[in-house]
SEMIMAR-311039 format. One line per 3 residues: number of its first residue (from 1); their letters; for each residue y, x, z of N, C-alpha, C, O. Coordinates in Angstrom, 2 decimals. Example, Ala and Ser with C-alpha at 12.3 -4.5 7.8 and 13.67 -1.06 7.14 Angstrom:
BEGIN
1) AS) -5.69:13.19:7.80:-4.50:12.30:7.80:-3.30:13.20:7.80:-3.32:14.24:8.46 | -2.25:12.85:7.08:-1.06:13.67:7.14:0.03:12.90:7.87:1.14:13.41:8.04 $
END
This chain:
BEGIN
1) XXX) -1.19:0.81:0.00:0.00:0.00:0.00:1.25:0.86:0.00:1.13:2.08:0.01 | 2.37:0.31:-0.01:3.83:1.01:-0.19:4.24:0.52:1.11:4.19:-0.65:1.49 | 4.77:1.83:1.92:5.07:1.90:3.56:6.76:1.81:3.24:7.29:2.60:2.45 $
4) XXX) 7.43:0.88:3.87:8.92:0.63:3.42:9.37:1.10:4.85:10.58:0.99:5.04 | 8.43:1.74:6.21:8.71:1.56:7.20:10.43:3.19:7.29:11.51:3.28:7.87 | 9.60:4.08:6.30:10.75:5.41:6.75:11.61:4.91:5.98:12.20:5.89:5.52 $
7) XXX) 12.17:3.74:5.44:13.83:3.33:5.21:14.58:4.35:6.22:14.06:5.20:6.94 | 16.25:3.98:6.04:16.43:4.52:7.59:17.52:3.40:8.25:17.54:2.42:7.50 | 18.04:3.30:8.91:18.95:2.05:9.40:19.83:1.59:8.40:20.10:0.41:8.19 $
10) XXX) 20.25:2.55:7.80:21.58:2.51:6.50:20.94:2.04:5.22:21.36:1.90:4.08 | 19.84:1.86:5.79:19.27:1.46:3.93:19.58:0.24:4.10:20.15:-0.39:4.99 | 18.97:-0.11:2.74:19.07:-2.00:2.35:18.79:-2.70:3.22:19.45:-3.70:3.49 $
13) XXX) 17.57:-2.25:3.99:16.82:-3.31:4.52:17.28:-3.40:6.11:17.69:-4.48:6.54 | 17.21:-2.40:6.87:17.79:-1.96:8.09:16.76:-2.96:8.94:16.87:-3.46:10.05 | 15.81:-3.03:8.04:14.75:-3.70:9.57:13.78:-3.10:10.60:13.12:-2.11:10.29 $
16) XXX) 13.72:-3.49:11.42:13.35:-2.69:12.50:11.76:-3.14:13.19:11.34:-2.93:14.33 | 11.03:-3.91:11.89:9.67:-4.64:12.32:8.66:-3.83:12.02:8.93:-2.69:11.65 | 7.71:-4.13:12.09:6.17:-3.61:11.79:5.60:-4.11:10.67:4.52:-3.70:10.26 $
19) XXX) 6.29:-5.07:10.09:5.97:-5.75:8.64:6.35:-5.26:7.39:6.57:-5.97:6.40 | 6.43:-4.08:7.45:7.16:-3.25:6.33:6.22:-2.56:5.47:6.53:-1.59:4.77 | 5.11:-3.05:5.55:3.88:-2.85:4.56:3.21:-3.67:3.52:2.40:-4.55:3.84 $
22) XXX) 3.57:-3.36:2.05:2.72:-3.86:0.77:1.74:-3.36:0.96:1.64:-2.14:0.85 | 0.20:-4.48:1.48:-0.82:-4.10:2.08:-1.14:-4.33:0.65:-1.67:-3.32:0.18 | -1.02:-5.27:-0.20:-1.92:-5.70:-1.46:-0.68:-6.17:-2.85:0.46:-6.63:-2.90 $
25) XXX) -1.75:-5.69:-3.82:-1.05:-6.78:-5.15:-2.20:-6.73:-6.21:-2.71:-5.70:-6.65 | -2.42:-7.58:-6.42:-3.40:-7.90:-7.07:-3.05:-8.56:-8.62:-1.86:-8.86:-8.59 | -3.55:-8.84:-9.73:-3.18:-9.95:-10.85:-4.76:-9.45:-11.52:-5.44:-8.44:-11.40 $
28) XXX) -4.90:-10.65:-12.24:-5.98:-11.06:-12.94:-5.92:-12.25:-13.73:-4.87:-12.87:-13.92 | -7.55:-12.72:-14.42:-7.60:-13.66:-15.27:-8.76:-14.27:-14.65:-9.36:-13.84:-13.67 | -9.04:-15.45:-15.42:-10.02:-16.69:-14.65:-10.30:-17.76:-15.88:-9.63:-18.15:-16.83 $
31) XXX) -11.12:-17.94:-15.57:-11.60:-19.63:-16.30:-11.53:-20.52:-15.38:-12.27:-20.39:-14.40 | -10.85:-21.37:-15.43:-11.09:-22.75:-14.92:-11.73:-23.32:-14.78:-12.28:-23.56:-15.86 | -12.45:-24.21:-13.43:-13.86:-25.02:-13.86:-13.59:-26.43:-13.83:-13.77:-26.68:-12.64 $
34) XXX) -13.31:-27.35:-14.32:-13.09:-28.74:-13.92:-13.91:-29.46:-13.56:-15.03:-28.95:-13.47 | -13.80:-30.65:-13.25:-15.00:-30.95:-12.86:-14.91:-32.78:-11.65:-13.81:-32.97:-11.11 | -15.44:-33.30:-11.51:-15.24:-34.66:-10.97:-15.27:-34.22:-9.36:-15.85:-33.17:-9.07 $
37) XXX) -14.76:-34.89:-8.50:-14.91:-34.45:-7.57:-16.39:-35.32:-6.66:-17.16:-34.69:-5.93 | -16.51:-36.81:-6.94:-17.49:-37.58:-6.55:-19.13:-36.77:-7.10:-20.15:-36.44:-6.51 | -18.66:-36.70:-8.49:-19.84:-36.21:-9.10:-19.46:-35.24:-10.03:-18.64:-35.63:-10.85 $
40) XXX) -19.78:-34.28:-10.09:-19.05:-33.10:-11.08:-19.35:-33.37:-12.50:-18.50:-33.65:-13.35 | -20.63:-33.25:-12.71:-20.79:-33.94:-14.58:-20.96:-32.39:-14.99:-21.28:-31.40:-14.34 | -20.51:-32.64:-16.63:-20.56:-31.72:-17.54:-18.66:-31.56:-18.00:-17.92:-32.31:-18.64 $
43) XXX) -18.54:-30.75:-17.59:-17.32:-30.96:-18.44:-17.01:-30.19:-19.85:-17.28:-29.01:-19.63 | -16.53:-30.34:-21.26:-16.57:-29.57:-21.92:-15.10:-29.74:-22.40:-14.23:-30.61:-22.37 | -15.33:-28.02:-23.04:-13.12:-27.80:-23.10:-12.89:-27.40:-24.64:-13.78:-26.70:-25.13 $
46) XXX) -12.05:-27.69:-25.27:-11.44:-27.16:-26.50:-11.16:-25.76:-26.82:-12.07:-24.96:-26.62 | -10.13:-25.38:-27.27:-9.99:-24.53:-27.52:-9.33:-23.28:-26.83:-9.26:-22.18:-27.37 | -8.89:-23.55:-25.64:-8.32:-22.98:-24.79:-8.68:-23.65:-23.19:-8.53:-24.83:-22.86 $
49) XXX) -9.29:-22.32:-22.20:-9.14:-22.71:-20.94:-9.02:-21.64:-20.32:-10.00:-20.91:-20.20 | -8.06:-21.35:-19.89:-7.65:-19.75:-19.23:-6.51:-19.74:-17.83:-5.83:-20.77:-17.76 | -6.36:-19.14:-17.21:-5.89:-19.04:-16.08:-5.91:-17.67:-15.66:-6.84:-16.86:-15.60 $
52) XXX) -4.27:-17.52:-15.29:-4.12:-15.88:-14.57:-3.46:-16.00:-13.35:-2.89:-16.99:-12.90 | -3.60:-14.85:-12.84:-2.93:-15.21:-10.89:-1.78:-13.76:-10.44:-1.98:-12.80:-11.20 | -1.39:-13.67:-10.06:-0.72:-12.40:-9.22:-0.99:-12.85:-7.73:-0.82:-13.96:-7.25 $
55) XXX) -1.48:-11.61:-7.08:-1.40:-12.09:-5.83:-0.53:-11.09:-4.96:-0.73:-9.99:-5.47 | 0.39:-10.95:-3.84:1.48:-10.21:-3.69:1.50:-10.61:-2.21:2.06:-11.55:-1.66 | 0.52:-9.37:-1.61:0.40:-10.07:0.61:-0.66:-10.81:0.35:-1.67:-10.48:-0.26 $
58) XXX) -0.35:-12.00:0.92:-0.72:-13.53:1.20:-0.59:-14.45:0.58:-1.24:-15.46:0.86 | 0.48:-14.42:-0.70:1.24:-15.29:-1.18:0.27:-14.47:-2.55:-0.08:-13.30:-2.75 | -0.03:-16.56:-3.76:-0.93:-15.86:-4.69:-0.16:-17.10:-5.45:0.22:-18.16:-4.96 $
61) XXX) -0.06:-16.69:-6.63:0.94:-17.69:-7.81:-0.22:-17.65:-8.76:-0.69:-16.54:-9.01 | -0.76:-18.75:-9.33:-1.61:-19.28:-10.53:-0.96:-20.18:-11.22:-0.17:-21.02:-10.79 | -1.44:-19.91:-12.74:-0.75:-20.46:-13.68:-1.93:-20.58:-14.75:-2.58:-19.56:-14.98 $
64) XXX) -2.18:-21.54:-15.28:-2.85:-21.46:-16.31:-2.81:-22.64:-17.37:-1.98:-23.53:-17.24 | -3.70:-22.63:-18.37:-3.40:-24.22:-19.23:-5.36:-24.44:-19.88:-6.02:-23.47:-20.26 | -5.84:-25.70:-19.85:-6.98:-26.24:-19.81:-7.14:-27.10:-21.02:-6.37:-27.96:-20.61 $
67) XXX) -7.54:-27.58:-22.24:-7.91:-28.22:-23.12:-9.46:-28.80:-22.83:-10.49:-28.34:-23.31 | -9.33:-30.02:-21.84:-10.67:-30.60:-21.40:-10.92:-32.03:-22.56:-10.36:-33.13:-22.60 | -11.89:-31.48:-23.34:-12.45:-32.74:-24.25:-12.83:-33.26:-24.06:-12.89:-34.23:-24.81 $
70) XXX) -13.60:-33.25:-22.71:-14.82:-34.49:-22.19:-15.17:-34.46:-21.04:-14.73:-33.49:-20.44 | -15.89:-35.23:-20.38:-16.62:-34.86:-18.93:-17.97:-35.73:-19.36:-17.91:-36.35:-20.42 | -18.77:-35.77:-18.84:-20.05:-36.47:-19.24:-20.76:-36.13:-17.66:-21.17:-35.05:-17.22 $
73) XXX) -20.74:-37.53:-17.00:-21.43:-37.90:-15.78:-20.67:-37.71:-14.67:-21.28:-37.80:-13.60 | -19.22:-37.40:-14.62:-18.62:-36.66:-13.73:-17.93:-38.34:-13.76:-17.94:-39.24:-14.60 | -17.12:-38.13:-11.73:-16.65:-39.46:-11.91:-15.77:-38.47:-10.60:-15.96:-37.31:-10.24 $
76) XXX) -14.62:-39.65:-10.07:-13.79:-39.28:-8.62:-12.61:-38.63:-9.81:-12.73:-38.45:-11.02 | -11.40:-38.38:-8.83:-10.40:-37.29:-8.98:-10.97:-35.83:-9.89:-11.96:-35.29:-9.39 | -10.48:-35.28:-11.00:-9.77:-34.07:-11.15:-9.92:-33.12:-9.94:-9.44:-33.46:-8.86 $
79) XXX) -10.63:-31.84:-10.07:-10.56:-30.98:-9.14:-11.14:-29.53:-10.38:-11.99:-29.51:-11.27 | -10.35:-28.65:-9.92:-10.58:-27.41:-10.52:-10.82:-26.83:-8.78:-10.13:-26.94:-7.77 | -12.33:-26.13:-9.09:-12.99:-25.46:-7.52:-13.03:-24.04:-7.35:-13.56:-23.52:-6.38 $
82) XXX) -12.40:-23.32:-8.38:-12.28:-21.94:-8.28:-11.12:-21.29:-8.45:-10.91:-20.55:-9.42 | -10.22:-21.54:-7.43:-8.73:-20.77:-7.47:-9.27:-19.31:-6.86:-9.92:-19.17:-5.82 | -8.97:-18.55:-7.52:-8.63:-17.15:-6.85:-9.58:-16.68:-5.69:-10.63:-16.07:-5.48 $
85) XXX) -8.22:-17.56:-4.89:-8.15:-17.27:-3.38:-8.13:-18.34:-2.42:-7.19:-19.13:-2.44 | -9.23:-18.49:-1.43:-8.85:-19.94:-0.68:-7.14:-20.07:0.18:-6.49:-19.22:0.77 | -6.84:-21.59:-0.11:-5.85:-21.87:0.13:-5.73:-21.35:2.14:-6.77:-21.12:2.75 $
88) XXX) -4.91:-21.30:2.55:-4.98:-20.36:4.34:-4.75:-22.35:4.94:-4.08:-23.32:4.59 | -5.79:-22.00:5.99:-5.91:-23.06:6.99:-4.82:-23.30:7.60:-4.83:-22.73:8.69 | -3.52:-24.11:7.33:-2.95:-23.89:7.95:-1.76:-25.88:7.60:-2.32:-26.84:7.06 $
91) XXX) -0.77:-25.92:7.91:-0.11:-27.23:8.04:1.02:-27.25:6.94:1.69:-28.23:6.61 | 1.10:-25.69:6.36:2.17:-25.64:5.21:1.14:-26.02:4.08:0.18:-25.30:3.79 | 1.42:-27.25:3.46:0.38:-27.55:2.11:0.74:-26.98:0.92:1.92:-27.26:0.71 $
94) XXX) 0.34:-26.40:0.17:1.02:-26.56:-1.53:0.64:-27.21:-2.85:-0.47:-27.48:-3.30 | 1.83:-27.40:-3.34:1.29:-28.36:-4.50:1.99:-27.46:-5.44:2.60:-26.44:-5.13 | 1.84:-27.96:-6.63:2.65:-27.40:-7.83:3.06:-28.25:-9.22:3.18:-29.47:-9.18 $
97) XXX) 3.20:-27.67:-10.14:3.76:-28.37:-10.93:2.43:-28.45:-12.21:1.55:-27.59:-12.29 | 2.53:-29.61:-13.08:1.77:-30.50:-14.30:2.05:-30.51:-15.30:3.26:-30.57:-15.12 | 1.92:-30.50:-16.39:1.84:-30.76:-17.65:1.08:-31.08:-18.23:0.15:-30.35:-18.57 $
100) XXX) 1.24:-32.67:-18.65:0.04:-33.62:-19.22:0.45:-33.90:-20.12:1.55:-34.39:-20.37 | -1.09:-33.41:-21.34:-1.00:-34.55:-23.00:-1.51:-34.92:-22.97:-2.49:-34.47:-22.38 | -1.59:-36.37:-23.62:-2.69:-37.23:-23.14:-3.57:-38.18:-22.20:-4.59:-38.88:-22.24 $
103) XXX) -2.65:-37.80:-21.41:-3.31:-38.16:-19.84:-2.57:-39.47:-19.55:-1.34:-39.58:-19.56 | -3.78:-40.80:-19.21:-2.97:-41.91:-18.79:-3.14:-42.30:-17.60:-4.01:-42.57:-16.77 | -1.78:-42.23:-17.80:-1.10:-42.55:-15.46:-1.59:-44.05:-15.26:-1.14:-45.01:-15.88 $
106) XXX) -2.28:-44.08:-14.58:-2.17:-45.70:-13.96:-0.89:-46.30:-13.86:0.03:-45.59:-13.46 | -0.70:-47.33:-14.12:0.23:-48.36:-13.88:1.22:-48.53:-13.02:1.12:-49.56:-12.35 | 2.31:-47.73:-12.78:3.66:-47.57:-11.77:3.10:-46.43:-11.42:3.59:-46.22:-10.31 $
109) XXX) 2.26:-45.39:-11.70:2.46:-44.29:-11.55:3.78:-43.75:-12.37:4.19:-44.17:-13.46 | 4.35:-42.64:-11.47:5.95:-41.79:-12.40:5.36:-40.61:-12.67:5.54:-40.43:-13.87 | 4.51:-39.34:-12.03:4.22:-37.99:-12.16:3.15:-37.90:-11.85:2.56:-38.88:-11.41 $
112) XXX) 2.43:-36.47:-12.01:1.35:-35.81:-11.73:1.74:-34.44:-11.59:2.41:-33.78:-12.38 | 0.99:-33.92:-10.01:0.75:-32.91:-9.89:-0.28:-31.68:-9.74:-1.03:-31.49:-10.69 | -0.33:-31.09:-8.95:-1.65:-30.11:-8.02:-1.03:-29.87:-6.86:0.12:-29.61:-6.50 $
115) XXX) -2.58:-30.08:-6.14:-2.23:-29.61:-5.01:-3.50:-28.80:-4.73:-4.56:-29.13:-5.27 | -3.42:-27.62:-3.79:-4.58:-26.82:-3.28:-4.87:-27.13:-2.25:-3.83:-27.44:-1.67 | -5.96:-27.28:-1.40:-6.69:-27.76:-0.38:-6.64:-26.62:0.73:-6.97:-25.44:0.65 $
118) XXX) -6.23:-27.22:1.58:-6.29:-25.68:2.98:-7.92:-25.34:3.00:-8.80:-26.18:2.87 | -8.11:-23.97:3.20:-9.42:-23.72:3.83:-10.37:-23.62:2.86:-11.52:-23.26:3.09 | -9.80:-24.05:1.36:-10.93:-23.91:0.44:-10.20:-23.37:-1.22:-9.01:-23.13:-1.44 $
121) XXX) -11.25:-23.32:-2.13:-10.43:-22.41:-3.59:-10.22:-23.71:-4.15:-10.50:-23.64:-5.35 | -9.77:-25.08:-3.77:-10.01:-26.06:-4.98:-8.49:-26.65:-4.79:-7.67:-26.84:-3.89 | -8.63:-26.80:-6.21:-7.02:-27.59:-6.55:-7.37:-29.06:-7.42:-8.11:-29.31:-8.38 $
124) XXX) -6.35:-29.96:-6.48:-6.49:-30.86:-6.91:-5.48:-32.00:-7.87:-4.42:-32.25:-7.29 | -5.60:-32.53:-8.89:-4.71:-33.39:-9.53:-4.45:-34.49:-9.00:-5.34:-35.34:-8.94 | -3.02:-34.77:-8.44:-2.91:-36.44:-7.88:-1.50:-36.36:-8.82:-0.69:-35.62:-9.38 $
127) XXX) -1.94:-37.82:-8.49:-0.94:-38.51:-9.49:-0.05:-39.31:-8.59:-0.75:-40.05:-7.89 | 1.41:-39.44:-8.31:2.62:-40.38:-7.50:2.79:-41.45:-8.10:3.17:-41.42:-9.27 | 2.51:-42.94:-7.31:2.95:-44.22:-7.72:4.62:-44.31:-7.46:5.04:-43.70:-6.48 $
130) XXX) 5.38:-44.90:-8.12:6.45:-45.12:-8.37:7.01:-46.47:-6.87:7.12:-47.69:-6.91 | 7.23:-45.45:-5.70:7.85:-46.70:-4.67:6.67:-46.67:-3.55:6.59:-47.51:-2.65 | 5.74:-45.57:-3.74:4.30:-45.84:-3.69:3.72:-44.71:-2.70:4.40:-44.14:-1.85 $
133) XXX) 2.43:-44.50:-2.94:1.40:-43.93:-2.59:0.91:-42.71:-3.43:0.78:-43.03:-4.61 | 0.69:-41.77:-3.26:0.09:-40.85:-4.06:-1.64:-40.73:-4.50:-2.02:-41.86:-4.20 | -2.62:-40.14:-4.94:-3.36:-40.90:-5.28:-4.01:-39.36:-6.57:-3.29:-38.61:-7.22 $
136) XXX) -5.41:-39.38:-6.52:-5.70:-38.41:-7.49:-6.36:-38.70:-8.38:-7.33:-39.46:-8.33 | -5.79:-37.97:-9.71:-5.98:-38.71:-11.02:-7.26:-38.65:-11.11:-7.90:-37.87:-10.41 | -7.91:-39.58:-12.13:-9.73:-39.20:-11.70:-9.74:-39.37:-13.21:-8.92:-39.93:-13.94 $
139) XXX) -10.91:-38.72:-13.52:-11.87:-38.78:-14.76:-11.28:-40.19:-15.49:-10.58:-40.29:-16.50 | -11.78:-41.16:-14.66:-12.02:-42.35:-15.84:-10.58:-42.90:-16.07:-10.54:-44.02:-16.59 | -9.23:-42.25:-15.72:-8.05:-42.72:-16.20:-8.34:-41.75:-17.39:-8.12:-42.34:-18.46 $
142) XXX) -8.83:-40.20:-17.59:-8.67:-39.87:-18.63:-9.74:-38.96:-18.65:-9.93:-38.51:-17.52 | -10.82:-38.35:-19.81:-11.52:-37.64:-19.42:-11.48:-36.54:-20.58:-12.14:-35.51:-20.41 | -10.77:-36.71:-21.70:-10.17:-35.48:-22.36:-8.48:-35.60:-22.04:-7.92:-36.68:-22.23 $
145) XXX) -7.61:-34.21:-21.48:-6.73:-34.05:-21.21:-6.57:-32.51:-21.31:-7.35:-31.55:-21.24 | -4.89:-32.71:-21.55:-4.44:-31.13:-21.49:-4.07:-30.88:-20.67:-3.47:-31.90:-20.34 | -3.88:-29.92:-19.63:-3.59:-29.75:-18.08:-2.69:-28.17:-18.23:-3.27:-27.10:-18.07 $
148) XXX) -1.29:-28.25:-18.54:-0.60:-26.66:-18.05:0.16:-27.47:-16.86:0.81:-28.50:-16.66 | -0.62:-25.68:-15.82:-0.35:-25.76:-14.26:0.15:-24.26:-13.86:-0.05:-23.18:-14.42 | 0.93:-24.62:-12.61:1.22:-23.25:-11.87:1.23:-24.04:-10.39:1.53:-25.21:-10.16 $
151) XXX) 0.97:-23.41:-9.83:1.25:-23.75:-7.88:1.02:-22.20:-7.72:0.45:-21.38:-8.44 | 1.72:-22.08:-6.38:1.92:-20.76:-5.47:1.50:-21.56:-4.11:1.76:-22.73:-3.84 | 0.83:-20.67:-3.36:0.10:-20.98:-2.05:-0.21:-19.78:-1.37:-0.30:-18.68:-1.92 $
154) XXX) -0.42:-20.06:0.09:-0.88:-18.97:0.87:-2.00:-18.76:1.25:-2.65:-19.72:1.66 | -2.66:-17.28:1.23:-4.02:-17.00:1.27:-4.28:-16.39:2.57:-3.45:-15.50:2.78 | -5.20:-16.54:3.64:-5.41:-15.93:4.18:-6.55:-14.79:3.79:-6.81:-14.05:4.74 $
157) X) -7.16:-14.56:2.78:-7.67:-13.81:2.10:-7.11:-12.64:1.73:-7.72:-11.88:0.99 $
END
């Protein structure tokens, strides 16, 4: 790691903690697995399903984009089960941001997001009712969809 500790008072930082260590940085690539959450199925993808991460400490940013053509036997919510890094057990949640083609929102739904699950690698798609309830998009609203995502979350990993 990079020791920021021999700064000296006059530097930038002038901090005086024990946290002054880049223990890690990591970046890579990934496949996505999609998949039902009730029943996983088969899922099969187009022409593109890729996903890359930086991870920097604790803190791990994923971004990727998914071309899912089908699911066959899979039923429940949208769940991709292999992020990285498990999300850290903890009361700060994260979600992130969506980009859907194709994908049909239930009825007074306004958006769709992700969110990552504390304590485990899985991210999940819910979708926000308009005035409403939130709620995760499942297979049988759509079961070919395009999915570009990013969320940032904390790892205790």
């Amino acid at each position: 790691g990079i020791d920021f500790s021999a700064q000296t008072a006059s530097s930038a930082t002038g901090a005086t903690t024990t946290a002054e260590l880049l223990d890690h940085y990591e970046e890579g690539t990934f496949t996505p697995a999609w998949k039902g959450v009730s029943n996983h199925g088969t899922t099969s993808y187009g022409d593109t399903n890729t996903a890359c991460y930086t991870k920097i400490g604790n803190i791990v940013h994923v971004q990727g984009y998914s071309k899912i053509s089908g699911n066959s036997g899979g039923s429940g919510g949208w769940i991709m089960d292999n992020l990285p890094f498990p999300a850290w057990n903890n009361d700060a949640q994260s979600t992130g941001s969506l980009m859907m083609y194709s994908g049909d929102l239930p009825a007074g739904s306004g958006w769709a997001n992700v969110y990552a699950n504390k304590n485990t690698s899985n991210m999940y798609v819910y979708n926000s009712e308009d005035n409403g309830i939130w709620q995760q998009f499942t297979i049988a609203n759509d079961s070919a969809v395009f999915f570009i995502f990013q969320i940032t979350y904390t790892t205790s990993a």
